[in-house]
C-alpha positions in Angstrom: -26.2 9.7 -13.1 -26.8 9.5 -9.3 -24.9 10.9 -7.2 -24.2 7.1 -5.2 -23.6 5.8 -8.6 -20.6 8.8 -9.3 -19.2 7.7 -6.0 -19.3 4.2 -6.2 -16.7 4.5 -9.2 -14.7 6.4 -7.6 -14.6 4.8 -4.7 -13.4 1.6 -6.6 -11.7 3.0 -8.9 -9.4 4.2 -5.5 -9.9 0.7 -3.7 -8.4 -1.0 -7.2 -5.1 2.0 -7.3 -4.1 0.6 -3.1 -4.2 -3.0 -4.3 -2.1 -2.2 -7.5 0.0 -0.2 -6.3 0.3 -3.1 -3.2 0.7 -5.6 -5.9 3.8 -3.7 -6.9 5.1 -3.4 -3.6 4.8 -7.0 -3.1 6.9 -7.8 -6.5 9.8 -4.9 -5.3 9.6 -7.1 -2.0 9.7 -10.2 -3.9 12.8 -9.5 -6.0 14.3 -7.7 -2.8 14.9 -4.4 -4.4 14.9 -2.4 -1.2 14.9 0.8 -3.0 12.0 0.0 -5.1 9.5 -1.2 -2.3 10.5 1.7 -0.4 9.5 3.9 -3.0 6.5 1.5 -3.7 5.9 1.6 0.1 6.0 5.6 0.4 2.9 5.3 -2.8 1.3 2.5 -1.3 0.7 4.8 2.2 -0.3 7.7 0.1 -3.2 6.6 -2.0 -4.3 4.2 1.4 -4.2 8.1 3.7 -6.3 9.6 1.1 -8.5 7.1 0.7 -9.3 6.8 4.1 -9.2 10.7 4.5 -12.5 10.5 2.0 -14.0 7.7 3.5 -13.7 5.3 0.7 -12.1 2.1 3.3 -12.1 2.6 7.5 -9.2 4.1 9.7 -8.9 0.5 11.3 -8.1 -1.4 7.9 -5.8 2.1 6.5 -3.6 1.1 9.2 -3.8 -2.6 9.0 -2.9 -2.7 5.8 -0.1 -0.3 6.5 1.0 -1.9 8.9 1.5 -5.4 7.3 3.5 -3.4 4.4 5.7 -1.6 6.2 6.7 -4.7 7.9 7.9 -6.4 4.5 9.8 -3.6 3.3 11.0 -3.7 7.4 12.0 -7.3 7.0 13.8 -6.8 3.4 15.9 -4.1 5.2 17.4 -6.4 7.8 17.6 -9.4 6.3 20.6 -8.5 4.5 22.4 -7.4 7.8 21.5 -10.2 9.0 22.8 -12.6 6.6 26.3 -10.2 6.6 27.2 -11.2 10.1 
């Protein structure tokens, strides 16, 4: 087997674990289970750090997508303070 071949599995094989584990943090979110998407959220940045450690998506859409997940699990956290006052 070629060596692109080898890495194109494995680089999809990584780009298909940040969307699932996304997908989960998106249904934590959704049932607004705060400890669950944070816990989702803490995986989620993991496998999206080592990803783009070995190359396999860019810095620029790492942080993007970080970015856009930690503000859900931000947004769960103070909507219930806000709906307390």
């Amino acid at each position: 087997m070629r060596q692109s071949a080898k890495s194109q599995v494995r680089n999809r094989a990584a780009v298909s674990e940040i969307k699932k584990l996304r997908r989960t943090l998106l249904e934590a979110v959704s049932k607004k289970d705060v400890a669950a998407s944070e816990g989702a959220l803490k995986k989620f940045f993991s496998a999206a750090d080592k990803a783009c450690k070995r190359g396999m998506i860019r810095k620029n859409n790492c942080i993007r997508r970080k970015n856009r997940a930690s503000a859900l699990v931000r947004a769960l956290k103070q909507a219930p303070a806000a709906g307390a006052s």
